[in-house]
KOLTORKE-627836 format. One line per field, with one value per residue (C-alpha): residue in one letter; chain; z, x, y. Coordinates in steps of 0.05 Angstrom, whole numbers. Example, Ala and Ser with C-alpha at 12.3 -4.5 7.8 and 13.67 -1.06 7.14 Angstrom:
! KOLTORKE-627836
res: [A/S]
chain: [A/A]
z: [156/143]
x: [246/273]
y: [-90/-21]
! end
This chain:
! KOLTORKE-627836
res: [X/X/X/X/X/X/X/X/X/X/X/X/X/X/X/X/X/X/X/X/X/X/X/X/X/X/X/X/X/X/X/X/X/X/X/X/X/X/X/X/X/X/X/X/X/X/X/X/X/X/X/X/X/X/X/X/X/X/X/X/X/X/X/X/X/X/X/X/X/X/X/X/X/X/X/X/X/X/X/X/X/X/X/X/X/X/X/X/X/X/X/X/X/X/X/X/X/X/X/X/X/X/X/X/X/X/X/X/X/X/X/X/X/X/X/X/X/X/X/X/X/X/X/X/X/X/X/X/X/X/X/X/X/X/X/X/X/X/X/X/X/X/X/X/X/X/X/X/X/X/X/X/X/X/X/X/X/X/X/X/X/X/X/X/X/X/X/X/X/X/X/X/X/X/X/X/X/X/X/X/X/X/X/X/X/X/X/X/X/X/X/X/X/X/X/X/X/X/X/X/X/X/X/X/X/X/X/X/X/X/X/X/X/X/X/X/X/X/X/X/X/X/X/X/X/X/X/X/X/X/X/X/X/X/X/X/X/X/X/X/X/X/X/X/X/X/X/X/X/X/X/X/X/X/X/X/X/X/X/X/X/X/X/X/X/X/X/X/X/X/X/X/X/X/X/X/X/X/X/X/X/X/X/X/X/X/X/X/X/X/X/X/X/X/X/X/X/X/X/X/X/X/X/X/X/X/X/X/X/X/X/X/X/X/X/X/X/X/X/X/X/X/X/X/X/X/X/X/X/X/X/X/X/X/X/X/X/X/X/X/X]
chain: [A/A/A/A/A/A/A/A/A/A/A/A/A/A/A/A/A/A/A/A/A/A/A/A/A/A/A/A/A/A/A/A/A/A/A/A/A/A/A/A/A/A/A/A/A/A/A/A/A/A/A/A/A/A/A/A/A/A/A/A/A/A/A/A/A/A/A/A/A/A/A/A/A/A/A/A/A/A/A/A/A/A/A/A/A/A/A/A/A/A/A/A/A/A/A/A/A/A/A/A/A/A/A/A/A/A/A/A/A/A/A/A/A/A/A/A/A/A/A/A/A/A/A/A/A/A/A/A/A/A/A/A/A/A/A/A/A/A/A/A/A/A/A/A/A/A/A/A/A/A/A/A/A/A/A/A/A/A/A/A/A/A/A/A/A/A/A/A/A/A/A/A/A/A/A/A/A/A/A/A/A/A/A/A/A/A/A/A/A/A/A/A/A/A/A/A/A/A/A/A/A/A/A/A/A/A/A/A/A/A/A/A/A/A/A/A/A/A/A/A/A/A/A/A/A/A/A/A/A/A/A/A/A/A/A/A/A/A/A/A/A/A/A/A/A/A/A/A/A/A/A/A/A/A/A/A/A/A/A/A/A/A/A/A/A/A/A/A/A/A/A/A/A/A/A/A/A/A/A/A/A/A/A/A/A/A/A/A/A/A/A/A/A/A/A/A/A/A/A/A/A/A/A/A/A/A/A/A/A/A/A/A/A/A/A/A/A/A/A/A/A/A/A/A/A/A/A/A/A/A/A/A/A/A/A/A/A/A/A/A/A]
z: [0/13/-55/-74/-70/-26/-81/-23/-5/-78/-84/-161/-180/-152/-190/-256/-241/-224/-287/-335/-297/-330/-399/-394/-423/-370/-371/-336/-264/-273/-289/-238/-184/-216/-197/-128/-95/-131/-154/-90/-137/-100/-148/-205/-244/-241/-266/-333/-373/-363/-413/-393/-403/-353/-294/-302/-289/-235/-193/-171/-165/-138/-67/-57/-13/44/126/152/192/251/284/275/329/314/369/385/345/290/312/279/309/273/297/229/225/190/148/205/241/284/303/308/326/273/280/231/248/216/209/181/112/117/157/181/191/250/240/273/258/295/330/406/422/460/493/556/573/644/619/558/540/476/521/566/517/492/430/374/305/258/210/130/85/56/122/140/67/62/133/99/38/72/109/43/16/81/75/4/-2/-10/62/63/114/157/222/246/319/325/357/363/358/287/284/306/248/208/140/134/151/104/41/62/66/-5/-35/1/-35/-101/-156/-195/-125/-73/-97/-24/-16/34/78/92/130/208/240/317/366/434/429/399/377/322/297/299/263/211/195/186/141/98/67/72/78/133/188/266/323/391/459/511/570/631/638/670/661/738/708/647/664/712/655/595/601/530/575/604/541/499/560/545/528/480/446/450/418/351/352/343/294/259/253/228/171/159/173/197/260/316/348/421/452/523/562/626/685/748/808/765/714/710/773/754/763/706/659/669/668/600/567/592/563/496/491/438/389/347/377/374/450/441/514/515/590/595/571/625/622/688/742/786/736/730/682/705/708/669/719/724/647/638/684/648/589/603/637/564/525/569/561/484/457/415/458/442/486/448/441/454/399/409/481/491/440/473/409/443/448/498/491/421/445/379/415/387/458]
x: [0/52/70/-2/-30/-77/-126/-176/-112/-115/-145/-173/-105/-69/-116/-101/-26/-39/-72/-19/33/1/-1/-80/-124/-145/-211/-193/-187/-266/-282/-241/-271/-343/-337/-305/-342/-416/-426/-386/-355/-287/-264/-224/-242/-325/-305/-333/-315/-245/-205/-187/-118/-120/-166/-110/-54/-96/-101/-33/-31/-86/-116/-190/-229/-256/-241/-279/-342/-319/-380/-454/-497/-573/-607/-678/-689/-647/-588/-526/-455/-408/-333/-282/-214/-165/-112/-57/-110/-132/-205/-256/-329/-371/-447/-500/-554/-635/-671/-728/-719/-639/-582/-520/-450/-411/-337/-286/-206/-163/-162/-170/-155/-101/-139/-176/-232/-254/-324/-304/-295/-254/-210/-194/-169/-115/-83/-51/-51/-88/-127/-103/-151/-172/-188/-231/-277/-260/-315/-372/-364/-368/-423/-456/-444/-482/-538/-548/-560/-514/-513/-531/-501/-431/-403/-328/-354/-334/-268/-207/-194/-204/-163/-106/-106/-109/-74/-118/-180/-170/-160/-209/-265/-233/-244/-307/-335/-297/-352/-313/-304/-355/-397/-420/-439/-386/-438/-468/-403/-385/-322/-329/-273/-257/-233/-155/-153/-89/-131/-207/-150/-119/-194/-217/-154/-174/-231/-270/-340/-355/-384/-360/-385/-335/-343/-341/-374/-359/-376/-302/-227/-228/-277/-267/-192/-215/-262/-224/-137/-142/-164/-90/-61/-118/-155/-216/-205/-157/-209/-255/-212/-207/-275/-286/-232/-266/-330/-304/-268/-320/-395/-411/-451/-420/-451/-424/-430/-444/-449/-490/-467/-499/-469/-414/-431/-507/-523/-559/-498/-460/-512/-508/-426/-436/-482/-431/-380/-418/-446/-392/-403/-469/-476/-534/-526/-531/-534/-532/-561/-484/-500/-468/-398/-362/-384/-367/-411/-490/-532/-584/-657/-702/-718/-645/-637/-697/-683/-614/-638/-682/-645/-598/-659/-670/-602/-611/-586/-617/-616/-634/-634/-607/-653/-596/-586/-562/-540/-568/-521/-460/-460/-483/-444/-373/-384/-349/-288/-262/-251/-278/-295]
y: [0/47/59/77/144/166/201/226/268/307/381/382/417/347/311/347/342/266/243/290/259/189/225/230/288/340/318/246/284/305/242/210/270/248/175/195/252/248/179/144/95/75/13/44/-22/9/71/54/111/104/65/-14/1/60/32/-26/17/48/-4/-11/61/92/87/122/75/116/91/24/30/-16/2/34/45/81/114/119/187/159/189/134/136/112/84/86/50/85/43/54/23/91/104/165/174/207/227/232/275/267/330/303/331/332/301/338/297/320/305/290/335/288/219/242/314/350/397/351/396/364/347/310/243/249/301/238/188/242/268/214/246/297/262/285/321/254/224/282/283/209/195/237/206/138/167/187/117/83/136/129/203/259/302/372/404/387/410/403/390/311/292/342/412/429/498/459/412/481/471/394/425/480/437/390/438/468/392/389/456/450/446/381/350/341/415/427/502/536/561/483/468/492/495/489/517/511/587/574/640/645/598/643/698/653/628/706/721/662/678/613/641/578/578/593/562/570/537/585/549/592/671/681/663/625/579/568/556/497/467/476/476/516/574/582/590/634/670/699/764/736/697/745/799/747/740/811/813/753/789/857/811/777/799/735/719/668/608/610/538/540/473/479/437/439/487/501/544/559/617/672/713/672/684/765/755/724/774/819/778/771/851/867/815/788/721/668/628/546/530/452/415/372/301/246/230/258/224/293/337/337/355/422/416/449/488/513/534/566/618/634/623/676/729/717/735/801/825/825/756/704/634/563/500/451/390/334/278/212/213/140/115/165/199/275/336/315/237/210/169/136/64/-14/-31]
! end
């Protein structure tokens, strides 16, 4: 295998290069892009409108076959998790969401993640690699390939820190969007931080018209350092400078995440600290009741978030409780752990 290419790898520009390097017309990478990305053909020898002597040659050359599903589990509001084995023989967690009239893939940047945010499980199993461009498009197309259906919308929110697998997430999403490729509009895919702020800067210098959604999770620096390690290194006025910086660039409104946990971070008083902390910027507020993972963390009544929830609203800023998906199959917000077991 090792002398095969990874074609998932390829931006169209690689693919061109790639079939004039085999003395192939131009028009061989669309076709070849075609089969991949829209028809989820991943056999050269069924990609029929290639010549025999070509898809021949190909197979001893060319590598496109997606990761393998180790695992699916579907939840009881059709949630589906799904555990993929890379060749190296790596896993990640994936989730496929059902909308009703559309599905959204959450994916995962990297297998584990370095940053260990107290009330996370993929936090706890630690970092081991960045995934390549190909591994991240090569999951949805697998995903795609199990549905049956091409998936509207994606979000970078799985496993890992996405902005600090920057340079792979970038081309992937530039694959992903490409109109020969995969022809996903730009604004159908979400990139989710947990505030690494070169990273909020190098995304609004870009010019990637994606989304932004960022993890805040505590109104203050005291607590936010004590749930989330990143804290210590991009405090919060840090992050919330790039966001500003982000927004002037770009125009775009952000999606602040905000995981409620019970006596830690849901008082009355937080809520007020974080419209405070928010007043600058034009935010919608996902506050998300913390599924189970931590034994030492709870998960807030209803009675407890509708009260900040509220007071949120009354200082000026558009709120949602997120309706959970998939937490009886550990496939919620905090609980993908990448592991067979």
């Amino acid at each position: 295998m090792s002398e095969m290419t990874y074609g998932l790898d390829f931006n169209y520009d690689q693919w061109r290069s790639f079939t004039e390097e085999l003395g192939e017309p131009a028009y061989r990478a669309d076709q070849l892009c075609q089969w991949i990305y829209q028809k989820k053909i991943f056999d050269v020898n069924r990609m029929t409108n290639l010549s025999k002597p070509l898809r021949e040659g190909l197979v001893d050359k060319l590598y496109v076959q997606p990761p393998f599903s180790a695992k699916v589990q579907t939840s009881q509001d059709k949630t589906v998790k799904f555990l993929w084995r890379f060749l190296d023989g790596n896993e990640v967690e994936s989730v496929l969401m059902d909308h009703g009239n559309h599905h959204t893939a959450c994916l995962s940047t990297q297998v584990g993640c370095p940053l260990r945010c107290d009330f996370c499980a993929t936090g706890r199993q630690g970092f081991v690699r960045n995934l390549t461009a190909g591994e991240i498009v090569g999951h949805l197309l697998a995903m795609e390939s199990w549905l049956g259906q091409d998936i509207k919308n994606v979000v970078f929110m799985g496993m890992g820190e996405p902005l600090l697998n920057w340079d792979n997430l970038k081309k992937a999403i530039e694959i992903l969007n490409h109109p020969k490729m995969r022809g996903m509009g730009i604004r159908r895919m979400t990139i989710s931080t947990a505030g690494v702020a070169p990273g909020i800067l190098a995304l609004a210098e870009s010019g990637l018209d994606v989304g932004l959604s960022v993890s805040i999770h505590a109104p203050n620096d005291e607590i936010r350092s004590r749930l989330m390690p990143v804290n210590d290194r991009y405090p919060m006025g840090q992050v919330i400078d790039a966001l500003k910086v982000y927004q002037k660039k770009t125009g775009s409104r952000i999606t602040v995440e905000y995981v409620m946990l019970k006596k830690v971070n849901d008082e009355t008083e937080h809520a007020y600290e974080l419209a405070a902390l928010l007043s600058d910027l034009d935010v919608y507020v996902n506050l998300i009741p913390y599924n189970p993972v931590i034994e030492r963390y709870s998960r807030p009544s209803a009675s407890r978030v509708a009260p900040f929830a509220a007071i949120l609203r009354k200082l000026g800023l558009e709120v949602d409780v997120r309706k959970e998906k998939g937490a009886d199959i550990d496939a919620a917000c905090g609980q993908l752990r990448g592991r067979s077991e």
